[in-house]
C-alpha positions in Angstrom: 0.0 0.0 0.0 2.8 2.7 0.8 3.7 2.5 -2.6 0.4 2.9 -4.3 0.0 6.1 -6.7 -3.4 6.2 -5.5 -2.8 6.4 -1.6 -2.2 9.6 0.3 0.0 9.8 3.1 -2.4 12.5 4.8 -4.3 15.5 3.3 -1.6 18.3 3.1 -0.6 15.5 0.1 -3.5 17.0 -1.7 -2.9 20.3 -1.3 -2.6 22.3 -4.9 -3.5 21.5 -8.3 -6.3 22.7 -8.1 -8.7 22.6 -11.4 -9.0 25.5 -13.7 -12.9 24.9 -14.9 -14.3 27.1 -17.7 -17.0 29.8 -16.6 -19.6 29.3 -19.5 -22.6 30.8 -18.3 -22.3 33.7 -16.1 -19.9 34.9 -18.5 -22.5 34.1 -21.5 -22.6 37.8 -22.9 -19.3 38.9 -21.6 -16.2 39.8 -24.9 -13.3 36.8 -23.8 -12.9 33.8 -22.5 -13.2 33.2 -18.4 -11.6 30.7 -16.3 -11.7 30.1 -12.6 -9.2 28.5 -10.1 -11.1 26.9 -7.8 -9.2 26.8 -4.4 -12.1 25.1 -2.8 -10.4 21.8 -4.3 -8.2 22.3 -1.4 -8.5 19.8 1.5 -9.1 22.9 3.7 -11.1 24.5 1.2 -9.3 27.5 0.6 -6.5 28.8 -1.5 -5.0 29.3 2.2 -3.7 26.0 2.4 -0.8 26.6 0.4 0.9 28.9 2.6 0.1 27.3 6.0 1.5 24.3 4.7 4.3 26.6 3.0 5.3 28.7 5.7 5.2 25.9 8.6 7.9 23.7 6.6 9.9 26.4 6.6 9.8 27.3 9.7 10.7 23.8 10.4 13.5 23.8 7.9 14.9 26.5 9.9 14.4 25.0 13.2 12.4 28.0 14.4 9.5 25.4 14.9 10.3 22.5 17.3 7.7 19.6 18.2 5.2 21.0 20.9 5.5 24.4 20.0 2.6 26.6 19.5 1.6 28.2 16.5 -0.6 31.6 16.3 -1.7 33.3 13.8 -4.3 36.6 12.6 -6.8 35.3 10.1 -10.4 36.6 9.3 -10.8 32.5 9.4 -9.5 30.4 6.2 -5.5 31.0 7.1 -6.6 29.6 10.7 -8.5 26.8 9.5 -5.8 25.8 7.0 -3.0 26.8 9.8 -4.8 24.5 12.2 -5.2 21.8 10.1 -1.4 21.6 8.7 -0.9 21.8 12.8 -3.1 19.2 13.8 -1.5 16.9 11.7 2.1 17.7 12.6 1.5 17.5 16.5 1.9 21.4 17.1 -0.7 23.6 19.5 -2.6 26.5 17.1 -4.1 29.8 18.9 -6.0 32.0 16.1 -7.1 36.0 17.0 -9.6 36.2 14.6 -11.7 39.4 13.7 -15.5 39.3 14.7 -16.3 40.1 11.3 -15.6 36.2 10.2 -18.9 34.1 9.9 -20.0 32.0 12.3 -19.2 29.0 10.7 -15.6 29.7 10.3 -15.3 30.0 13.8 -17.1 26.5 14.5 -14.6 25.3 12.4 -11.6 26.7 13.8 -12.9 25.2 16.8 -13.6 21.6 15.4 -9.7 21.6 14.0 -8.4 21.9 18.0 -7.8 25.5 17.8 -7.8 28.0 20.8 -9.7 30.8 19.1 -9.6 34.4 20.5 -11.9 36.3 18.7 -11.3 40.0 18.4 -13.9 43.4 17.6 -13.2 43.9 13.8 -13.8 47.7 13.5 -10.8 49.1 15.3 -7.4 50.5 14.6 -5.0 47.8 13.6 -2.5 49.0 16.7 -5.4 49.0 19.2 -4.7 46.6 21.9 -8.0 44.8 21.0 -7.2 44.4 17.0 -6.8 41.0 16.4 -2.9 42.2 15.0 -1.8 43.2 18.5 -4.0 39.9 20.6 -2.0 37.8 18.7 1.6 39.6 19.4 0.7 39.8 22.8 -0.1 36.8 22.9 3.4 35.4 20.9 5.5 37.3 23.4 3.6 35.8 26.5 4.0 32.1 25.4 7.2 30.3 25.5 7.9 28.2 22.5 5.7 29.9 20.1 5.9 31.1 16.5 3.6 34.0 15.0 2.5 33.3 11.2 2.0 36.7 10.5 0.9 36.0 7.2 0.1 39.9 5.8 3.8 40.5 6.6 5.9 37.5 5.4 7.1 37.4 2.5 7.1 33.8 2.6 3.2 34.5 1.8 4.0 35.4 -1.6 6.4 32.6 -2.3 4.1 29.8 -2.3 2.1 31.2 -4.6 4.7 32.0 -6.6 5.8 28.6 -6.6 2.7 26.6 -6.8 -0.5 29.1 -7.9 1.4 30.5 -10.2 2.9 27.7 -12.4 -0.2 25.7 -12.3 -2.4 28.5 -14.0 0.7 29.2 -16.6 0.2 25.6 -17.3 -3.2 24.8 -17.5 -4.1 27.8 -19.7 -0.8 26.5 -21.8 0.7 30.1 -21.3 -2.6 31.9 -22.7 -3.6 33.6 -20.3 -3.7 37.4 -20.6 -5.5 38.5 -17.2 -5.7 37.8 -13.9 -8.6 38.9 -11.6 -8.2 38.0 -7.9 -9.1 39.7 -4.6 -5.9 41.3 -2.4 -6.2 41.0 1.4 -2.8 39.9 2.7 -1.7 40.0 -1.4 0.3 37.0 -1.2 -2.0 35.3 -3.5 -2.2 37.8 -6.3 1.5 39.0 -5.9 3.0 35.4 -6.0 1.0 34.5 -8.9 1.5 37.5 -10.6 5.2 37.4 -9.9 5.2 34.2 -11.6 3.6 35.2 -14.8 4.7 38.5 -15.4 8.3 36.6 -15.4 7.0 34.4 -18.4 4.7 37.1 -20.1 5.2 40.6 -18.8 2.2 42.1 -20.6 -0.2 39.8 -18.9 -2.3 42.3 -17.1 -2.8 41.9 -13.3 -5.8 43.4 -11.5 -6.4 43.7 -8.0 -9.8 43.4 -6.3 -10.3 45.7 -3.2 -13.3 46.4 -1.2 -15.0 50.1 -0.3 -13.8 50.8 2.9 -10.3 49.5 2.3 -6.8 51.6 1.7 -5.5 49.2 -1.0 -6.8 50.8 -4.0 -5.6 54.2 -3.2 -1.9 53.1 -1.5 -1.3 51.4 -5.3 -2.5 54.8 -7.1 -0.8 56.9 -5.1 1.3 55.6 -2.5 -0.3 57.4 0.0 -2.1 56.1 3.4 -5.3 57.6 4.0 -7.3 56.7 7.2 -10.4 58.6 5.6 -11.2 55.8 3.2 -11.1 53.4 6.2 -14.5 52.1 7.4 -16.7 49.5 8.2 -17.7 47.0 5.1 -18.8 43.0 5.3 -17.1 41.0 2.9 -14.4 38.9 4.7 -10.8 37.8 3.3 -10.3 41.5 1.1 -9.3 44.5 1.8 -7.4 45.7 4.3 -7.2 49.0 6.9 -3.2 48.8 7.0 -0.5 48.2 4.1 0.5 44.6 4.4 4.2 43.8 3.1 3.2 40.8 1.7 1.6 42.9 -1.2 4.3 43.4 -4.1 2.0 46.5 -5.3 4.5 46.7 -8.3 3.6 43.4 -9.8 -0.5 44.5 -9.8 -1.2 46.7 -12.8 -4.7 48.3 -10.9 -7.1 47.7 -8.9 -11.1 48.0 -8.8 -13.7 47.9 -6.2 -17.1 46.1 -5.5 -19.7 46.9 -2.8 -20.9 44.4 -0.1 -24.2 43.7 -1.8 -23.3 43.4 -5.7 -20.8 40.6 -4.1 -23.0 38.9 -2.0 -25.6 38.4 -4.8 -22.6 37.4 -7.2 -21.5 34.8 -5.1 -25.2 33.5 -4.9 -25.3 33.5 -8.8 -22.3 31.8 -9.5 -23.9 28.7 -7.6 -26.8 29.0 -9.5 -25.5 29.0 -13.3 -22.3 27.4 -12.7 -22.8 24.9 -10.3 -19.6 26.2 -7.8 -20.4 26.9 -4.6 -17.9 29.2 -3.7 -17.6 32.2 -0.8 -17.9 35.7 -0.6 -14.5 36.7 -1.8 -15.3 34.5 -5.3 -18.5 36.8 -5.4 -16.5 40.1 -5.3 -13.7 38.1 -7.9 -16.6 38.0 -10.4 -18.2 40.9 -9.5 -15.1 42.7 -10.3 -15.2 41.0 -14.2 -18.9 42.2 -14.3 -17.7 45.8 -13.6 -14.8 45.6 -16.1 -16.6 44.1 -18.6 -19.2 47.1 -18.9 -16.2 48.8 -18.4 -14.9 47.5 -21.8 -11.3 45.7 -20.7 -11.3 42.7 -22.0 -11.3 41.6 -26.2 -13.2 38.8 -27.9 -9.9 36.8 -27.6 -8.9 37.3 -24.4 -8.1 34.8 -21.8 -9.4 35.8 -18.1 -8.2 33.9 -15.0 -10.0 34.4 -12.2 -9.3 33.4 -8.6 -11.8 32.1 -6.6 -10.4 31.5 -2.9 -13.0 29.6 -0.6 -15.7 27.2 -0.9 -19.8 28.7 0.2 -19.7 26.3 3.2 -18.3 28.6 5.1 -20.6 31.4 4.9 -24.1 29.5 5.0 -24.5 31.9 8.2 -23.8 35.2 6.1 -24.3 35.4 1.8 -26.4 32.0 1.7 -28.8 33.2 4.5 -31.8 34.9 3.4 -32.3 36.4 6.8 -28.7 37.6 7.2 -28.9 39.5 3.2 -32.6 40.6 4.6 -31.0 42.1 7.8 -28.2 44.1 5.5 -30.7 45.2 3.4 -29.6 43.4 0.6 -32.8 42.4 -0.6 -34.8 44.8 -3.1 -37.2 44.6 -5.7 -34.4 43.5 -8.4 -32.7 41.0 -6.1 -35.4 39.6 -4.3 -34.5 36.2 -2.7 -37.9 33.8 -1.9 -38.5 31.2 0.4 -40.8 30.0 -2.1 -38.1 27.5 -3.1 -38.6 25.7 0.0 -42.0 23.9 -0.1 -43.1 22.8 3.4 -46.1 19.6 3.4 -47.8 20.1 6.4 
């Protein structure tokens, strides 16, 4: 058996190679041809996996991680569940600060991996002593033995991207691809992959999703901070209210925008004509390609990849739940959602 093709030693084995799947009908009147990466293939359901698994074998390469040592981490919730699965499986102890903006279900999970989950208010100042940022610092230099992730500012982040994203899209579109579309929180997704394929086509044209209420779009336009186009928005995983190192902003050639509700109902459509079921953050990816599409970017010919980062399971308590859209008021006379799918027989 330990020689069978067929047999996995455990399930970081099937991390990666995840399948590029042609977008046919949401994209039906759209000029180009769209393709997603579905990170949801993952065994952890995210495109997270990577660089847990990444960044912990390097640590270990290093010897800065020894067995019993305790790994923490900030994560609005797929980074912690991929962090605490890697960890669970290699005998080491996981504490996640988490933001109170992550769904309920991501929590539960966090909690079902063995993970000591802090969770901390979302809509504060990244150095406030409540941020989830500075919990999990505090938290690093009060335990002995630990090791802090700090995914937004590793540059490890961006390397396994660059050296597993990245090659497998440049492959399975057989070096035809001529844009990519993916949402920037941390950025080590979009800036490994976009490190990688800029190096084999540099006129492949990278664009950056961001959300309202987030300093990414401006910093890359004009390198400038600005606290005034920081406040409160829903989605989770984009977006940030601090500049994270592990965004190369030279390798992204723009960035673009989407509101909480367009990407809420996006995310909800894509299940329904393609058959994915895929989170919040896929629902901003391809709300992004709806808005650039009117906006005339793409050609006939063109070859779009776009990145879509989590599977819906984890937000059946937020975009998938009638009453959670009816309670943020994303429900209106154009986008009205009906319980009349659901036939009860008394």
């Amino acid at each position: 058996m330990d020689n069978n093709p067929k047999v996995y030693n455990n399930v970081l084995d099937l991390i990666g190679q995840t399948p590029l799947i042609k977008l046919n009908n949401i994209t039906s009147n759209f000029k180009g041809n769209y393709f997603a990466k579905v990170e949801a293939f993952n065994p952890g359901h995210s495109a997270k996996d990577r660089i847990a698994l990444h960044i912990i074998e390097e640590a270990e390469k290093k010897g800065i991680l020894k067995p019993g040592d305790t790994i923490i981490e900030t994560t609005s919730g797929n980074t912690g569940f991929s962090i605490a699965m890697v960890s669970a499986i290699k005998g080491y102890n996981c504490i996640l600060a988490v933001s109170s903006k992550s769904s309920a279900d991501k929590i539960d999970m966090l909690k079902s991996m063995g993970a000591m989950v802090y969770v901390c208010p979302a809509h504060v100042s990244a150095d406030d002593s409540r941020s989830y940022y500075e919990v999990a610092k505090r938290l690093h230099n009060e335990i002995k033995g630990s090791v802090y992730i700090n995914q937004y500012f590793n540059e490890l982040n961006i390397d396994a991207h660059y050296n597993s994203t990245g090659p497998e899209i440049w492959e399975q579109t057989k070096g035809e691809i001529t844009h990519l579309v993916a949402c920037s929180g941390t950025g080590g997704t979009i800036s490994g992959i976009s490190r990688y394929l800029k190096e084999q086509n540099k006129d492949i044209k990278i664009i950056g999703v961001d959300a309202f209420g987030s300093v990414l779009k401006k910093y890359h336009e004009t390198k400038e901070f600005d606290e005034k186009e920081i406040y409160p928005y829903r989605i989770e995983g984009l977006g940030k209210n601090l500049i994270p190192t592990a965004t190369d902003f030279e390798s992204i050639d723009k960035f673009i925008k989407v509101t909480d509700e367009e990407s809420a109902h996006t995310a909800r459509e894509i299940a329904r004509a393609e058959g994915l079921f895929v989170g919040y953050t896929s629902g901003a990816a391809m709300q992004a390609i709806k808005q650039l599409d009117a906006a005339g970017e793409f050609t006939k010919t063109d070859n779009i990849v776009v990145i879509f980062p989590d599977h819906g399971s984890r937000y059946m308590s937020k975009v998938y739940s009638d009453k959670w859209m009816g309670d943020q008021g994303f429900f209106d006379s154009q986008n009205e959602e009906t319980t009349s799918s659901i036939q009860y027989v008394k």
